[in-house]
N, C-alpha and C positions, 0 to 999 in steps of 0.2 A: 866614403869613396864615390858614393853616388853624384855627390857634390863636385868633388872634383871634374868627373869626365862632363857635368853639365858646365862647369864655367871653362873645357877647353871645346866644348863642340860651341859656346858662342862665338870663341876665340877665332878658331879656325872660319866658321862661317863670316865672321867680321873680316879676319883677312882675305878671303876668298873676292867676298863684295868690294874690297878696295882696290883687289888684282885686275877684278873684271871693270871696274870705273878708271881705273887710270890707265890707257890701252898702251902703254910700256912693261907696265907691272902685269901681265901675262902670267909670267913664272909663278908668280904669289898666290894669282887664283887657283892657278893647278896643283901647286901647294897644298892650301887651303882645304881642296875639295880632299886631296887625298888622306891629309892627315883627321877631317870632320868622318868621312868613311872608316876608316881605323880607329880612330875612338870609340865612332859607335858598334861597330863592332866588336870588340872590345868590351863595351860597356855591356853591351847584349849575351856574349859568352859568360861572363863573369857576373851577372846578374841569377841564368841558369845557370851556372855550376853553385852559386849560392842557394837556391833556390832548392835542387837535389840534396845537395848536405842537408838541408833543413828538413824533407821529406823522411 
């Protein structure tokens, strides 16, 4: 699982940098930034609630 949310917070940060270099592509950076924030978040809940189970 762990794996997963790190190849989509590259993902996101990659499209994020292409929104912000290509000044039409706007929407995609704000995209980006949003969906890189929700994953890691995400990642970070679900990491503690694993963590508790195991305790």
């Amino acid at each position: 699982m762990l794996t997963v949310i790190v190849i989509l917070l590259v993902v996101w940060a990659i499209l994020a940098v292409v929104g912000f270099a290509i000044q039409g592509l706007l929407w995609l950076a704000i995209i980006g930034i949003i969906l890189f924030v929700g994953t890691l978040i995400f990642g970070i809940v679900r990491r503690n609630a694993n963590r508790k189970k195991s305790v």
